[in-house]
N, C-alpha and C positions, 0 to 999 in steps of 0.2 A: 196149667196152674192148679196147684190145690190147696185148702184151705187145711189147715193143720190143726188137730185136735193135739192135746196135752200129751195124750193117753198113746201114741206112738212116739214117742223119744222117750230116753232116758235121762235120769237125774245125774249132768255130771258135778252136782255139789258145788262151790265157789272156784273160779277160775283164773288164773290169772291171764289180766288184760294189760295192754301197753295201748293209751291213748294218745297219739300223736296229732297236736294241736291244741293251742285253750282259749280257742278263742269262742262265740256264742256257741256251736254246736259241738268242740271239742269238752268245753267245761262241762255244759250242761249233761253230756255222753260220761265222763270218768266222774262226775258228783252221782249223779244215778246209777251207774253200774257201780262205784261202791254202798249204796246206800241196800242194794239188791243180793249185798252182800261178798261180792266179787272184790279180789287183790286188785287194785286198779294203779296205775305209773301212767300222770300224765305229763308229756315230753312240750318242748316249747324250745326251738333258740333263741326267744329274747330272755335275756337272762332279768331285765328289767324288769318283766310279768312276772317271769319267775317268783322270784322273790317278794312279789309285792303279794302276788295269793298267799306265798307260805303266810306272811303276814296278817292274813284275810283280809285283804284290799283286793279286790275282786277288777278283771279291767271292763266288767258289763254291770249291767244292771237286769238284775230279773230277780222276779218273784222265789222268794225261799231257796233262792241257788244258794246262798250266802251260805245259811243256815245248814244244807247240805253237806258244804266244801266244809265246813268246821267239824259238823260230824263226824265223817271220814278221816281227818285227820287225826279226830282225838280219836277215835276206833283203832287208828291204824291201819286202815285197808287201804286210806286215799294216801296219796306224798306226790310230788312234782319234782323235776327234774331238767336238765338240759342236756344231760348224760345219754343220749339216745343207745349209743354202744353198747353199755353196763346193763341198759332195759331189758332191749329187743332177744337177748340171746335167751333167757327165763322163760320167756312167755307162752302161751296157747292162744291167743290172739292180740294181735293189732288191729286196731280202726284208725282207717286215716281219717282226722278229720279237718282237712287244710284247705283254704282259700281256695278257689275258683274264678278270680276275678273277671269281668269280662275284657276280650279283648278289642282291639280297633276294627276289627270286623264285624260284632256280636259274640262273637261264639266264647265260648268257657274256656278259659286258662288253664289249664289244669297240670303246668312246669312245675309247681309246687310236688303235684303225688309225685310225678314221673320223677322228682329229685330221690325226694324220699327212698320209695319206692326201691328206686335204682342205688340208695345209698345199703338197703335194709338186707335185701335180698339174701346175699351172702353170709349173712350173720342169722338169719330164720332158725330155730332147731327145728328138727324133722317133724311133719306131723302139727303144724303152726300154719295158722290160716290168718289170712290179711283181709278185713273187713274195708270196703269203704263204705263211708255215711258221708262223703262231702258229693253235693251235686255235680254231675259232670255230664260230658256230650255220652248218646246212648253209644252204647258197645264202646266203651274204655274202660270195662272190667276184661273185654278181653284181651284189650293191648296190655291191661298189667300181669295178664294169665303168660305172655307171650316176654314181657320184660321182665320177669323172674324165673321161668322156663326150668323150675324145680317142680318135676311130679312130686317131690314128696311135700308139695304146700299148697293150701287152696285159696281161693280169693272170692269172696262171696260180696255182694252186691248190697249192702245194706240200707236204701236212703233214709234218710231225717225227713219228718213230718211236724217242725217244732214252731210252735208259734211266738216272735216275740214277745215275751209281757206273762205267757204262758206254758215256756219251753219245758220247765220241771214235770208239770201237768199233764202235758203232753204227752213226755216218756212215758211217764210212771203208769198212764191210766191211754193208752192211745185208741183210734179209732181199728186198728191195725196196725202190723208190723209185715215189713215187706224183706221176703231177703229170696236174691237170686242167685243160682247157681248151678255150676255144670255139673259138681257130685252131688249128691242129694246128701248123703253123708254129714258133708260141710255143712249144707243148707239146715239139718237136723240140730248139730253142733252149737251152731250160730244162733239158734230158735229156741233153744235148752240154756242160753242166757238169761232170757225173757221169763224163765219159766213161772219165777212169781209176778205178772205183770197178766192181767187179765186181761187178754184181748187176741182177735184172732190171726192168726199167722197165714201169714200169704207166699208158696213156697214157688216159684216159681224161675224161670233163664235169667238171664244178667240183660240182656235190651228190655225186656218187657219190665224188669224193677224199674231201670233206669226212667224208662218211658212215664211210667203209674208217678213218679216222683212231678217231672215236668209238666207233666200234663194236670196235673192234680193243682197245681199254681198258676196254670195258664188257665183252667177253666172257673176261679177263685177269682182270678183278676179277670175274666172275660165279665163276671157278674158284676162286679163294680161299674166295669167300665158301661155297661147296659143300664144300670141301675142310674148312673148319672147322666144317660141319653134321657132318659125317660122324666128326670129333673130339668134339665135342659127342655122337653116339649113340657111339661107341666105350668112351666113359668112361660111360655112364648101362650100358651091356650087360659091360662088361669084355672089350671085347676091344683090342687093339693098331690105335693109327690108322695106324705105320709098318707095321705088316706089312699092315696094306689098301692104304696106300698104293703100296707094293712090288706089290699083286697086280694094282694097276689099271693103273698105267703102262706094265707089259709088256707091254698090250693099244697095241696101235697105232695104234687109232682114236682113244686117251683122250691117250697121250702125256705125258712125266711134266714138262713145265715149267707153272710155277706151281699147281702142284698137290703143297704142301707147306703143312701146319696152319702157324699161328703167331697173333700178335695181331691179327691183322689187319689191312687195308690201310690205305693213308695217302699222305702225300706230296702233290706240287704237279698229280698228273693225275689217278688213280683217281677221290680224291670228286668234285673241279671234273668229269670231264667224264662221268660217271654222271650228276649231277644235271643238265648243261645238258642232254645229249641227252634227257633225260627229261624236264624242261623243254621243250625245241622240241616234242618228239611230242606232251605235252598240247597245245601251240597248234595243230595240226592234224588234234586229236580223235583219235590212235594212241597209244593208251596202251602202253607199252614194263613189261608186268608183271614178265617178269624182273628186269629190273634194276634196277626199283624194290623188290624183294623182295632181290637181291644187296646194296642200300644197308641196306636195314632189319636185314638179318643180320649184316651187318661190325657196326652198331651194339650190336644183339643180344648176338652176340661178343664183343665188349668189356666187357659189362655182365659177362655171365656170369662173364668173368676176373676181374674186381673182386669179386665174389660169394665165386667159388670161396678167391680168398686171404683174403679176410677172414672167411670159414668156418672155415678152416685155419689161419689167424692167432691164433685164439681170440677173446677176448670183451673186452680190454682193450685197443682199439685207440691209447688217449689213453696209454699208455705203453711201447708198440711203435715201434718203429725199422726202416723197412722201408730197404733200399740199394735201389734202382735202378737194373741195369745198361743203360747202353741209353738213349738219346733220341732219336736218329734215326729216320726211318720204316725205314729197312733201313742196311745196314752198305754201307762205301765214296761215301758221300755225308755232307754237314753241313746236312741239312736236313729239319727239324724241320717241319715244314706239313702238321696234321693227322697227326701223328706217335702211331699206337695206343700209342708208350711215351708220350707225355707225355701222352695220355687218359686213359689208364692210371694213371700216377701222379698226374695232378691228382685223379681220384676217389678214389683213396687215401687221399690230403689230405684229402678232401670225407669221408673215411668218420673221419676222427682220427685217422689216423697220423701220424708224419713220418717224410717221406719225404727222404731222401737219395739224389741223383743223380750218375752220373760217365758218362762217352761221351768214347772218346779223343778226339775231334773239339771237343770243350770250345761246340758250340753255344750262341747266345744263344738264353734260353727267356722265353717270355710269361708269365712269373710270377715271385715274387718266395718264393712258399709252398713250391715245391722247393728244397732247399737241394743246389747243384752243388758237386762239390769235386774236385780234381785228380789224384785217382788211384785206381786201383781200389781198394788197401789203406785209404785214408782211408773207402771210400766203408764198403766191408764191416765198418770199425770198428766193432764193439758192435751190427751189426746183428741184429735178431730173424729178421727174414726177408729174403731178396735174391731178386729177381724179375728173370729176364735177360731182357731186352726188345726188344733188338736182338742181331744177330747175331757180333759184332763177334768177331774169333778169338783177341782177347786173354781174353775173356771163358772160352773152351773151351781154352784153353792154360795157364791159369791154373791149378796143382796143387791139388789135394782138399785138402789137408794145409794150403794157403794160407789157403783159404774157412773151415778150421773151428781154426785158429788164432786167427783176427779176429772171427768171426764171436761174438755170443753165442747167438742160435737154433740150431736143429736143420733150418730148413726153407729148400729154395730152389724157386722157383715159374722152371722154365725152359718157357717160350714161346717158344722157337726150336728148341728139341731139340737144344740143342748138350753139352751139359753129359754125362760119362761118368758114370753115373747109379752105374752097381757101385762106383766108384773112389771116389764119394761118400759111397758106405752103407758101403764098407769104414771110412770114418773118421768114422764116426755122423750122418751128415748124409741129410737124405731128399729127393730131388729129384720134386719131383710135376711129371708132364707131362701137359696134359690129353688123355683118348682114351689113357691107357698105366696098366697096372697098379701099384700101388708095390711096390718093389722087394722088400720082406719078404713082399707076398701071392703072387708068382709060385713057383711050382710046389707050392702049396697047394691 
């Protein structure tokens, strides 16, 4: 591995790029590599998205993507396509950046690139390198080294480090940039994209990028899932999970990102890519025990929550009305994929309640049993209990006085910790946070 200064590669000037996929990590890849100043063609076969970008209807939601894609189009660097054909033969690279779904075993799907891939190859001009940035099982950069089997084309290892809510961010300014590969050449090439992006380059083989990607989300998710053991004994002993929290992060070794309680994780990378890498080590007899113990206590967690409010709910749940703030897996994104709030609230459902849902992002949800409605006051109407699910700052901006206006319960279940808990009890309302005392038992 070596860390790459500026000052060994050369300037190759704007490049053209063929982005294949537009979905979260393909959009946010060809709006930034145009913005960096590169010719960018990003490719899609649904003709439906298609068109609906050219139109700037974007099919995600994220921070300044928008603004980006408009850019580039009125520049002229960015345009979209379905014309794979007409793209691929022009170019100096491709990045795939295509689905990886998970499959019925765990592991990562990855029939998507091998399509591609297998469609592309013949059509490469000479001296055209094949970037991937979609996550996939380690060493299937060199089964695509092996299914395009042109010396004259390289394939470098590129993963995504993007966070939802702050994908653009990420590109543009990252912690790192990782690209693997067997010619160093390529790996130069592929780094010399980057070149006005301030941060350091990590040059190294195609399993060990692949690895640094996985592992880097499974030790992200291992701290969640710790951080809400540790909520979990705070509330069984009485003590305060933010003021442990407060005492661990000032340690420097421990450091305070994602290392805050809540419902637990979710979203389109945590579960998928805990369970493939966990997946690939069973196929080569290394069982990866943390993180199959990090999976089992996110689940854990979740159950617990459902537990603890319908404890708390009382014993009539077939005529209780819970609101639901919150659908999204975390706030500044509209995406709902393995979303702890809507776990959450489906088993709610599952327990008799009904459950009423609002999320400014007004997300499409996989059920038809949560009833969504358009604003936070409809949601709170008549509710017994409101359970804030996601972080959202409309949620913690919203006055005391508002919640227990609409409200008909006394109780609110906040799982973000956002909620001013005093300003709550000042107007009879009880905010239970797990791992925190209720507010009438402190200084008794």
């Amino acid at each position: 591995m070596r860390i790459l200064n500026k000052e060994v590669w050369w300037s190759m000037g704007a490049q053209k790029i063929v982005v294949i996929g537009t979905g979260y990590v393909g959009l946010t890849t060809g709006a930034c590599m145009a913005h960096l100043g590169h010719e960018v063609i990003c490719v899609d076969n649904d003709e439906t998205k298609i068109n609906s970008i050219r139109r700037g209807i974007l099919p995600i939601y994220e921070e300044n993507l928008s603004e980006l894609v408009t850019q580039g189009c009125d520049a002229g660097n960015l345009s979209f396509t379905t014309n794979l054909s007409d793209a691929i033969p022009d170019t100096n690279f491709v990045f795939l950046c295509l689905p990886t779904p998970t499959s019925d075993d765990g592991s990562a799907d990855i029939t998507a690139i091998i399509g591609v891939v297998a469609d592309i190859r013949t059509h490469l001009k000479s001296g055209a390198v094949v970037v991937n940035k979609s996550t996939v099982p380690v060493n299937s950069a060199n089964s695509l080294v092996e299914l395009i089997n042109r010396s004259d084309i390289d394939v470098v290892s590129n993963p995504e480090f993007l966070r939802e809510g702050s994908a653009v961010r990420d590109f543009l300014m990252p912690d790192r940039i990782v690209v693997g590969c067997v010619n160093p050449m390529a790996g130069h090439r592929v780094a010399s994209l980057y070149e006005n992006v301030a941060s350091p380059i990590v040059l190294t083989d195609f399993a060990s990028a692949e690895t640094i990607k996985y592992m880097a989300n499974s030790y992200l998710a291992m701290r969640i899932s710790f951080i809400n053991e540790v909520a979990s004994f705070c509330h069984s002993i009485g003590a305060d999970v933010l003021e442990v929290v407060k005492g661990l992060t000032l340690d420097k070794r421990i450091g305070a990102t994602f290392l805050m309680p809540g419902p637990g994780w979710g979203g389109s990378c945590f579960p998928k890519d805990t369970r493939a890498i966990s997946r690939g080590a069973d196929l080569t007899g290394e069982r990866l025990e943390l993180i199959e113990t990090a999976i089992a206590t996110n689940t854990k967690h979740q159950l617990r929550i459902v537990k603890l409010i319908t404890d708390l709910a009382g014993n009539n749940p077939t005529t209780s009305r819970v609101c639901l703030l919150g659908l999204t897996f975390k706030a500044g994104t509209d995406d709902v994929r393995e979303s702890p709030a809507l776990i959450i609230g489906q088993a709610l459902v599952s327990e008799g309640f009904s459950v009423v849902a609002y999320d400014p992002m007004q997300p499409r949800i996989p059920t038809h049993q949560i009833a969504l409605v358009g604003t936070i006051e409809e949601a709170l109407r008549g509710a017994d209990v409101v359970v804030v699910a996601t972080e959202w700052e409309e949620f913690s901006s919203l006055a005391a006085e508002n919640y227990a206006d609409a409200m008909r319960g006394k109780l609110l279940f906040d799982l973000r910790y956002v909620l001013p808990r005093e300003k709550f009890a000042a107007v009879g309302l009880e905010v239970i946070t797990l791992g925190q005392r209720p507010i009438r038992e402190i200084g008794k």
